[in-house]
MARNUBA-452983 format. One record per residue (C-alpha): x, y, z. Coordinates in steps of 0.5 Angstrom, whole numbers, plus 500, padded with zeros to 3 digits. Layout:
N
XYZ/...
END
This chain:
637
304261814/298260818/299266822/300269817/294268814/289269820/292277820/289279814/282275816/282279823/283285819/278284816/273283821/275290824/274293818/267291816/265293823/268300822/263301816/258298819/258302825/260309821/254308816/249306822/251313825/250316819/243313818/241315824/244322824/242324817/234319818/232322825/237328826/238333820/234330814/227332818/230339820/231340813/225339812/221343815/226349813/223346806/217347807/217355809/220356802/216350798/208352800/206356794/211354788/209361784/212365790/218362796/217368800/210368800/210364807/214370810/210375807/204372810/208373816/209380817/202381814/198377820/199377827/204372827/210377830/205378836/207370837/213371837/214379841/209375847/215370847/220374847/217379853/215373857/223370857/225378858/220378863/222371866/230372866/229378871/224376877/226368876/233370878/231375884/227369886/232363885/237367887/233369893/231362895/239360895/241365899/235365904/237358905/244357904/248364905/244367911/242365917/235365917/231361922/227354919/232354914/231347913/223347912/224353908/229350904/224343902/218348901/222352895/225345892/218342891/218343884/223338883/217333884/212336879/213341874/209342866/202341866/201338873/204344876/200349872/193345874/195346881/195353880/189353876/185349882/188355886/188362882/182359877/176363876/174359881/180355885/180356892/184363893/179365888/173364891/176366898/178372896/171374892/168373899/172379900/172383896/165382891/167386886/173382885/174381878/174372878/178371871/184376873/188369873/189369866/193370860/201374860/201375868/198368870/203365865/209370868/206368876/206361875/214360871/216365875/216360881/216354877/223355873/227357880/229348880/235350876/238356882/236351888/241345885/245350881/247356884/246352892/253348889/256354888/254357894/256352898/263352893/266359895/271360900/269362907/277364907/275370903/269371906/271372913/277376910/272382908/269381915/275383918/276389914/270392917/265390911/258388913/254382910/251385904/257389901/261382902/256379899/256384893/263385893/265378894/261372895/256374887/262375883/264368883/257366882/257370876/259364871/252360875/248366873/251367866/248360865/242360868/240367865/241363859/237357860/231361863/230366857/230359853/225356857/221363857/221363850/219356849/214355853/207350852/204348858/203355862/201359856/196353853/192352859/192360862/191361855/196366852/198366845/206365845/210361840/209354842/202353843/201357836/206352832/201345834/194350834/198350826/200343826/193340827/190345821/190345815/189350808/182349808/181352815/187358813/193359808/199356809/199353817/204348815/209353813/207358818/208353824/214351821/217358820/215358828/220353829/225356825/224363829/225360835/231355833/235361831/233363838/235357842/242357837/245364838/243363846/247356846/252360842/253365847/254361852/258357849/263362848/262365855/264359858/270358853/273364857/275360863/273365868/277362874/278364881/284364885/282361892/286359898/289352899/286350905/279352903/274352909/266352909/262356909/259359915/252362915/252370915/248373921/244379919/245384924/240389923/234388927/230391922/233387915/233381919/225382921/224383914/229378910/225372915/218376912/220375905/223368907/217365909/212369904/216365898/215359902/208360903/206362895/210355894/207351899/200353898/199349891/201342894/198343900/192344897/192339892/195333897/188336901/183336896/186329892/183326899/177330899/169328895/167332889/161336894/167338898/172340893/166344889/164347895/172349896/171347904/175340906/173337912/173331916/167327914/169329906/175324906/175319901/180314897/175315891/180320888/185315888/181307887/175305886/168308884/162312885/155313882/153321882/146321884/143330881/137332881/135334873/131341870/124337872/126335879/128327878/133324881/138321876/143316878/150316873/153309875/160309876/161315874/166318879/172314879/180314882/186315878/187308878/179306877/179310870/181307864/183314860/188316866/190309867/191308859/196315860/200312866/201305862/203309856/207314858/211309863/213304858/215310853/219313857/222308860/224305853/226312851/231313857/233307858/235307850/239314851/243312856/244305852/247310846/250314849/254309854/257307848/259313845/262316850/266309851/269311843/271317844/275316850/277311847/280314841/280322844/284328840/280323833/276327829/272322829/271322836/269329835/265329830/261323834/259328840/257334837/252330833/249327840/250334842/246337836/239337839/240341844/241347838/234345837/227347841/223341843/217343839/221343832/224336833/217333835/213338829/219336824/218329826/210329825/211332818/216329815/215321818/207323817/208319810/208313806/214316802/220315807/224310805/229308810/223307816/221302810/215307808/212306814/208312816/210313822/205318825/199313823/196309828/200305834/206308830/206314834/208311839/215309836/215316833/214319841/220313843/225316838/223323840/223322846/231318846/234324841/231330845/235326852/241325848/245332850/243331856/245324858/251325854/254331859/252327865/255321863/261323859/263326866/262320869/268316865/272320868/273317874/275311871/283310873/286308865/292304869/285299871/283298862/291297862/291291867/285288864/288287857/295285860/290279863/288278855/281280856/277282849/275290849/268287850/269284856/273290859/268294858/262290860/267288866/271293869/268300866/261299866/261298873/264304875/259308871/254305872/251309878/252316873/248311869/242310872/242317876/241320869/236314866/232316873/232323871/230323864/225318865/223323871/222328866/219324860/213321865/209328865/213331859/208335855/210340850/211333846/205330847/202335845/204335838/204328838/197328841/193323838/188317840/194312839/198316843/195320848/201321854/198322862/201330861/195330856/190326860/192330866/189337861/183334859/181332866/181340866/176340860/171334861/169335868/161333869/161334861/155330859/154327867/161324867/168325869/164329875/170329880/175330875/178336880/179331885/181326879/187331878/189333884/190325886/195325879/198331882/199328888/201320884/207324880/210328887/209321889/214318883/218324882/219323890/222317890/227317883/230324887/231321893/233315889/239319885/241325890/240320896/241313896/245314889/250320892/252317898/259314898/262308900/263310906/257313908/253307906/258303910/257306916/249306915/249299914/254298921/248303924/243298922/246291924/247295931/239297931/238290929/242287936/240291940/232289938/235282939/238284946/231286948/227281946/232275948/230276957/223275955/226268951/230265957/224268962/219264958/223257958/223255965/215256966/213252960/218246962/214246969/
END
């Protein structure tokens, strides 16, 4: 009889924390995913209540389609020479035999340790009215025009070599996959290098290209940081110009950023559509079973050999040059770094710790001392504030997205083929419909209220709220992303494992946290590493979010390029922000080598490292035990 009765009761627990957990999901979906987005699509249609086509009508009327044909230009423009050169750069160091094809390849991967606003600063202190190639290239030719770096073709240079990061991971997997049996197959047939490699070696590329076309061409038209600070109207930096006005300055700002949104969403989801679709086509390869490695291709034709190690080391020098510079002029005093001659005599730490008075001669010819007024990144209190603020938040927000989804991907395993499980994971995939800037502006709008009753009428954009708002953008945004790395990561787990455990009578809870977890734990820090990577010096939305209670390192970093000697302070900003350049290589260095260095390495190989280690260690012992026993008898005696 007792057992009979506890049944019912266990039933019931279960029960209620399924409708716990289905009408949490639900709340956090509809609260933080739809309901903004709805919202926003509200307002283009709600700002004059006498005519819902009035927002649109302005549309057409204004400038605003010039926004969106810059955008739609520069990802035109971007899909075409970021391929030549991303596909360029993986070649060169993978497929051909090119000589110093290793310092070639750490030259084209260095922007993986920094992007965004610091890499566009980098090239503003080289390319800039009066950065440092500027500055040469006048002394040479005076009539030179000092502002040339600016606008559509600044904007095209910069995110032409910035947004190769993709094809030096992607495409260099998929260089490194192909079958050197079918290559050397066409050698033997009598075809030389480039037709194998037309004919042969990019038709099983197509599929990386497909989708890196599509990633770049998003990433063109959503542009921020390069269009804001080169100062070109596109799409993004117009939706937070929008976002922070109001009607007093110019009619419907709200609605017309939010029209933006709208555009570039539509943008961004038929894109996704259609690299969905291309994918679900299979495009499968038949390749030998005993597939072999793939050797480097020698080019025969002296004269195409000379010019291919020309373009190879002319990549590498437009590459290269923007980090060398900054890690040069982080450790150079600001005298210098006006000047633009580093030297010996000018080297300091001040960029990085401590202060400095600056000491200037006035109109009236006084001199005038400004106490403290040079300081490090580390001395400032605005940059350390940006460092503090954006370090937690990122933190939370990456170790919060891999909490999330950790859980889910261990429900929908465990119930696979269940509409409910599929319906979980196409919601955490639904940001990556989004754009950035429309999740972030729907947030700053629809949480910019008293009136929203299930964050408790908290109005989350006032004050210190911003910084919960950033977080939970910050995690959404990252869920895609978390989801796709970490999903494959389960797969690795052997069932026959979760099978033993029940068998042993330990709970679900217990078999998770024992005998899943471990496993995939690697995959999860590797992708709490990545984000947090990402979202250290994310800038598209700190800006939108920007704010004196919110205001990120990636904003701090800009307006170091706007404050410099105003008013006798920030006088060394330059060298201020070339040292938090250097600052985020140094972090974005670390968590990489962490994640595809220590973190890819299997089993074996660390093994066979820490046996490598244990025999350094013996023989240092070996060395120093003769000293030891010659020792002995001259201290007896």
């Amino acid at each position: 009889m007792s057992m009979r009765k506890a049944a019912p009761r266990k039933l019931d627990i279960s029960l209620l924390w399924k409708i716990f957990g289905a009408a949490f999901f639900v709340y956090l979906f509809f609260g933080f995913m739809l309901l903004p987005c709805l919202n926003t699509l509200s307002q283009v249609f709600t700002a004059n209540p006498d005519d819902p086509l009035a927002v649109i009508k302005f549309f057409f009327a204004g400038n605003m389609p010039s926004f969106v044909w810059n955008s739609l230009k520069l990802a035109i423009a971007l899909v075409v020479t970021v391929n030549v050169v991303g596909v360029s750069i993986v070649l060169l160091t993978e497929y051909f035999d090119i000589k110093g094809a290793k310092i070639l390849r750490l030259g084209y991967m260095t922007t993986l340790i920094y992007s965004g606003v610091a890499l566009v600063t980098g090239y503003l202190f080289l390319y800039d009215n009066d950065g440092i190639i500027t500055s040469w290239l006048v002394k040479l030719f005076p009539d030179m025009d000092k502002n040339w770096f600016s606008g559509f073709n600044a904007v095209w240079f910069t995110m032409t070599f910035a947004c190769t990061s993709n094809h030096a991971l992607f495409l260099r997997n998929a260089i490194r996959g192909i079958d050197y049996n079918t290559v050397e197959a066409a050698r033997n047939m009598g075809a030389g290098p480039f037709k194998v490699l037309l004919k042969v070696v990019f038709p099983t590329l197509i599929p990386t290209m497909f989708s890196l076309t599509v990633m770049t061409f998003i990433t063109g038209i959503c542009a921020m940081s390069a269009p804001t600070l080169l100062g070109f109207d596109s799409i993004n930096p117009e939706i937070v110009r929008l976002a922070g006005s109001s009607t007093a300055d110019e009619a419907f700002p709200q609605a017309r950023a939010a029209l933006l949104s709208i555009i570039l969403a539509i943008f961004t989801i038929v894109l996704l559509a259609i690299l969905s679709a291309y994918e679900r086509k299979g495009h499968y390869l038949s390749v030998s079973k005993t597939k072999a490695k793939l050797v480097k291709q020698k080019i025969n034709n002296p004269i195409a050999n000379v010019l291919a190690h020309i373009y190879a080391y002319v990549l590498w020098i437009i590459y290269m040059t923007p980090v060398v510079m900054i890690i040069l002029f982080a450790f150079q005093n600001h005298s210098a770094i006006n000047l633009k001659s580093p030297s010996l005599d000018s080297f300091t730490l001040v960029n990085f710790v401590g202060t400095q008075d600056y000491e200037y001669m006035t109109s009236r010819g006084k001199l005038r001392t400004r106490v403290g007024s040079i300081s490090g990144v580390f001395s400032n209190q605005d940059t350390i504030a940006g460092i503090r603020i954006s370090f937690i938040l990122s933190a939370l927000a990456a170790a919060l997205a891999c909490v999330i989804v950790v859980v889910a991907v261990n429900y929908i395993f465990k119930h696979k083929n269940k509409l409910r499980s599929t319906v979980l994971e196409y919601s955490l995939l639904f940001p990556w419909l989004l754009p950035t800037i429309l999740i972030c502006y729907s947030y700053r709008t629809f949480f910019n209220s008293n009136d929203v009753w299930y964050v408790f009428n908290q109005n989350l954009y006032y004050r210190e709220n911003v910084r919960l708002l950033i977080i939970i953008a910050y995690t959404v945004v990252k869920l895609p992303f978390a989801l796709r790395m970490i999903k494959a990561s389960f797969y690795a787990i052997d069932e026959e494992l979760e099978d033993a455990a029940k068998n042993l009578g330990a709970s679900g809870l217990r078999t998770f946290l024992k005998v899943k977890l471990p496993i995939v734990l690697p995959s999860v820090l590797a992708v709490f590493a990545l984000n947090f990577n990402a979202l250290f010096t994310e800038y598209d939305m700190g800006a939108t979010f920007h704010s004196s209670y919110g205001k990120t390192y990636a904003m701090v970093i800009q307006n170091m390029t706007y404050e410099e000697g105003r008013d006798g302070y920030n006088v060394n900003a330059t060298g201020r922000r070339n040292a938090s350049t250097v600052f985020i290589m140094g972090v974005s260095g670390a968590i990489l080598y962490l994640v595809y260095g220590v973190g890819a390495r299997d089993l074996g190989e660390r093994l066979e490292i820490r046996a490598r280690r244990r025999k350094r260690l013996q023989a240092m012992k070996l060395r120093l035990t003769p000293h030891k026993a010659k020792a002995e008898p001259h201290t007896r005696s």
